[in-house]
C-alpha positions as a LaTeX table, in Angstrom:
\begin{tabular}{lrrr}
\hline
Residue & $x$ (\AA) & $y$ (\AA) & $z$ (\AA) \\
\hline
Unk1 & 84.67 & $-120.04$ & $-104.65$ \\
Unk2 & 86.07 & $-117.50$ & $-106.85$ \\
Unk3 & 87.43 & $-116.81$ & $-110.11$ \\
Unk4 & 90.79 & $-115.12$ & $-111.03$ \\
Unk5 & 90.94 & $-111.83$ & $-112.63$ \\
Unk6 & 90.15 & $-108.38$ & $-113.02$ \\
Unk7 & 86.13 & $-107.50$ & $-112.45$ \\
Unk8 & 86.00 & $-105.78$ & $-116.02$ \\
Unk9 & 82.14 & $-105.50$ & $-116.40$ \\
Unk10 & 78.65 & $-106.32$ & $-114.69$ \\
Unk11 & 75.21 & $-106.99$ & $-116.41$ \\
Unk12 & 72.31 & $-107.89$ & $-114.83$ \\
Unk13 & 69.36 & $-109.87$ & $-116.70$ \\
Unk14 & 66.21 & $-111.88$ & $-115.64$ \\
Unk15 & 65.74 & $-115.21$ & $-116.02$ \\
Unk16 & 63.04 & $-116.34$ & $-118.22$ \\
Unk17 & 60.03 & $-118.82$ & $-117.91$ \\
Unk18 & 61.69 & $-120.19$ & $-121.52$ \\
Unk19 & 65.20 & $-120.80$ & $-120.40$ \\
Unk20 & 63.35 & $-123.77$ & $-118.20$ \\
Unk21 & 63.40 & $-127.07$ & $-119.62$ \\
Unk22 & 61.39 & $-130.33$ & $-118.62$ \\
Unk23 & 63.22 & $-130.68$ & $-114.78$ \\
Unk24 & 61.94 & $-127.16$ & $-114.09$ \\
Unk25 & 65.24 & $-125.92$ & $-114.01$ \\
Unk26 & 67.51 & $-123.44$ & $-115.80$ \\
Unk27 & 68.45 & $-125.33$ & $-119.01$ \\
Unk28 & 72.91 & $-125.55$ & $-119.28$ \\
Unk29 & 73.00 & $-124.18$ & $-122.56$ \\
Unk30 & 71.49 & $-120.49$ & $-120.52$ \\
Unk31 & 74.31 & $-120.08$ & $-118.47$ \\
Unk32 & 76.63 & $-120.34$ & $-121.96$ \\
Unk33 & 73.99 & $-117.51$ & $-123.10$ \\
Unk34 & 74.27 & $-115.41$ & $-119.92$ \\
Unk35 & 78.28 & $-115.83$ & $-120.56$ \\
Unk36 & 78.47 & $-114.61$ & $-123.88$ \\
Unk37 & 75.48 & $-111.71$ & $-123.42$ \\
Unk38 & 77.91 & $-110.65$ & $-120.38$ \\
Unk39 & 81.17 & $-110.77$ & $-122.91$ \\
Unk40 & 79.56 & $-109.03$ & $-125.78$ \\
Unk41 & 78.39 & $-105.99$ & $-123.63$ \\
Unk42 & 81.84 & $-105.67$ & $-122.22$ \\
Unk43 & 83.29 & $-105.57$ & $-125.67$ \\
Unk44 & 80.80 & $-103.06$ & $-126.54$ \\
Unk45 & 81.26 & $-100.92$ & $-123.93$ \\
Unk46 & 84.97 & $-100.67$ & $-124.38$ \\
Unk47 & 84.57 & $-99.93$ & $-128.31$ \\
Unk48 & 85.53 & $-103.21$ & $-129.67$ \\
Unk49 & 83.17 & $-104.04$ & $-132.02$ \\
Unk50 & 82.07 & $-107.59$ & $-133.18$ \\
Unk51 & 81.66 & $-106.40$ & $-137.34$ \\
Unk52 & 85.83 & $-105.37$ & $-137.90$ \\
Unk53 & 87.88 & $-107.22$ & $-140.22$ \\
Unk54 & 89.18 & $-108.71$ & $-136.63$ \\
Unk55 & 87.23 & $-109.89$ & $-133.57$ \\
Unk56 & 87.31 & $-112.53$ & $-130.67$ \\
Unk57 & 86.47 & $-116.31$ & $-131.21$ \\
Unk58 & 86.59 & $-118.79$ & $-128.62$ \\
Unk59 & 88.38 & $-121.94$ & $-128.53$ \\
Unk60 & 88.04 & $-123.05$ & $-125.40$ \\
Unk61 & 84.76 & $-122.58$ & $-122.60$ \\
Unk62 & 83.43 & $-124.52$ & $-119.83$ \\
Unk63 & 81.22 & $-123.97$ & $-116.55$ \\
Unk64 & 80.59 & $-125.25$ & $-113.35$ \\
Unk65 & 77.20 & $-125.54$ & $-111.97$ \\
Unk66 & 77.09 & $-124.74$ & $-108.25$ \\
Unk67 & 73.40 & $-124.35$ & $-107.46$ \\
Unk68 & 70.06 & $-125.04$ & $-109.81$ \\
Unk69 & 68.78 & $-121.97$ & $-111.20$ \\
Unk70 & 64.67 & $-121.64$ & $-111.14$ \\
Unk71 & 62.64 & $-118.86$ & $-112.26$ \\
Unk72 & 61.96 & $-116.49$ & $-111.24$ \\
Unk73 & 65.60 & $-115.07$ & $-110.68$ \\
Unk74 & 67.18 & $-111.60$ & $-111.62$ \\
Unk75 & 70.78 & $-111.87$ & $-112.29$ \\
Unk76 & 74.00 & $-110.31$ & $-112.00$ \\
Unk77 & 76.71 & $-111.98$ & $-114.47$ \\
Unk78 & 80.21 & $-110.52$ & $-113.75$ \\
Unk79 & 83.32 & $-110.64$ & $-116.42$ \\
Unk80 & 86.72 & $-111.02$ & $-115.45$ \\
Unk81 & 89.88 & $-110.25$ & $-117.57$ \\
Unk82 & 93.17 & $-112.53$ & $-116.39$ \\
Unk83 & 95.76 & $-113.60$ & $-118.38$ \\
Unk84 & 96.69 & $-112.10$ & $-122.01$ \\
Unk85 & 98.76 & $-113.88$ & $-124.19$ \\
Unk86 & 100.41 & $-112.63$ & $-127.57$ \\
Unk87 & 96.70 & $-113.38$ & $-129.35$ \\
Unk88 & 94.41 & $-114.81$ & $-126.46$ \\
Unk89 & 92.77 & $-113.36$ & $-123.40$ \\
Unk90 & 91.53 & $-115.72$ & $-120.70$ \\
Unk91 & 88.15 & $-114.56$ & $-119.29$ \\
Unk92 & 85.80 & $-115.62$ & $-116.83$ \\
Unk93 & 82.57 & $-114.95$ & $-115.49$ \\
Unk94 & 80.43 & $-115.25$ & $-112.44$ \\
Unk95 & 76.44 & $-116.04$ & $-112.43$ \\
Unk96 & 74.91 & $-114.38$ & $-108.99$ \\
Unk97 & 71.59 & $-114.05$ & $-107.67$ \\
Unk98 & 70.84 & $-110.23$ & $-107.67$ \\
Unk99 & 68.73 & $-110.12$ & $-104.38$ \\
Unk100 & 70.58 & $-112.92$ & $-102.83$ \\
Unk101 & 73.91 & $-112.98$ & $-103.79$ \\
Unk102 & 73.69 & $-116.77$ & $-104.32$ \\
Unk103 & 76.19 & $-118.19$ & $-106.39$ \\
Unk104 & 74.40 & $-120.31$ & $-109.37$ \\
Unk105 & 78.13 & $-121.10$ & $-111.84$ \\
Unk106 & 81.52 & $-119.95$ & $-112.54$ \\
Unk107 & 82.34 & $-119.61$ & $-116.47$ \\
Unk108 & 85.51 & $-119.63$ & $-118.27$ \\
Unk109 & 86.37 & $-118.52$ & $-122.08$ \\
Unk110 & 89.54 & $-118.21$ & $-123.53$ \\
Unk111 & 89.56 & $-115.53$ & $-126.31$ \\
Unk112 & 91.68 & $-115.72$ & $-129.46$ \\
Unk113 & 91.98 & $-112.58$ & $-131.53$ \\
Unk114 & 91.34 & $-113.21$ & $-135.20$ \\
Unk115 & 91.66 & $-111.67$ & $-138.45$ \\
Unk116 & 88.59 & $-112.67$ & $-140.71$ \\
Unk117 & 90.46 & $-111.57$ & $-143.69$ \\
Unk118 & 93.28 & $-114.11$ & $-143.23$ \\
Unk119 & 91.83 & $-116.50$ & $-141.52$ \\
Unk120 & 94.15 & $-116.66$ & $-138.43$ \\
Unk121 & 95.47 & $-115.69$ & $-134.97$ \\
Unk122 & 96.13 & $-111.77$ & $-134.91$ \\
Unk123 & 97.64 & $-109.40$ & $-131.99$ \\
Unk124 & 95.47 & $-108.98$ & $-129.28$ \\
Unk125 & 94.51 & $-105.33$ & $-129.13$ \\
Unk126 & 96.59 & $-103.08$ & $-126.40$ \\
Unk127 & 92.82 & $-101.93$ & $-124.27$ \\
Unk128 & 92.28 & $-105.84$ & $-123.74$ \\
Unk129 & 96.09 & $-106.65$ & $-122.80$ \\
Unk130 & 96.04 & $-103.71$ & $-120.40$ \\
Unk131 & 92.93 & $-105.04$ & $-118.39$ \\
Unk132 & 94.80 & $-108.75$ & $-117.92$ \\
Unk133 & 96.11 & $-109.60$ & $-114.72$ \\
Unk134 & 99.41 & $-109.62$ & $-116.15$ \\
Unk135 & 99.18 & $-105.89$ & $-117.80$ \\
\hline
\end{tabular}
């Protein structure tokens, strides 16, 4: 399996004896977590803040989960930029073992740009549209 998309950023991060719940698994709502940790470092790193007058919500997200994730694991979450529309950015991520390579879920989150002032859909700026698939 594999997502489309440009690799845009890696993080790695631990899994913790908390993000269990009572089936001694990895509860669902952590791999939403791991997702958006993973998408607000990116956004960091590339100088987009998340306190301008405009910012990225999401409309739309969803996962598969391919294999149960049990602590303890270490991590490697992967982001991937692929298409950019006039206001939206389709992203998705990837949740890997770090020592294994294991493949625990695939993530997807589409990204609308929005003005907090106005209340609505803005341009999507130029650095995100140039790291889409279809730059």
């Amino acid at each position: 399996m594999s997502v489309p998309g440009n690799l845009v950023n890696t993080i790695t991060a631990p899994l913790r004896w908390g993000d269990m719940d009572a089936y001694g698994h990895a509860n669902n709502t952590v791999y939403f977590r791991f997702f958006e940790e993973a998408r607000i470092v990116w956004l960091a790193d590339i100088n987009i803040g998340m306190s301008g007058p405009t910012g990225p919500i999401i409309i739309k997200t969803s996962a598969t989960f391919l294999k149960e994730l049990k602590h303890p694991a270490n991590l490697v979450i992967t982001t991937y930029a692929d298409k950019a529309g006039n206001t939206s950015l389709d992203t998705y991520h990837e949740i890997k073992d770090a020592d294994s390579g294991q493949l625990y879920a695939e993530g997807y989150a589409k990204l609308v740009w929005f003005d907090h002032n106005t209340r609505s859909s803005c341009p999507l700026p130029d650095v995100l549209r140039a790291l889409a698939t279809n730059a």
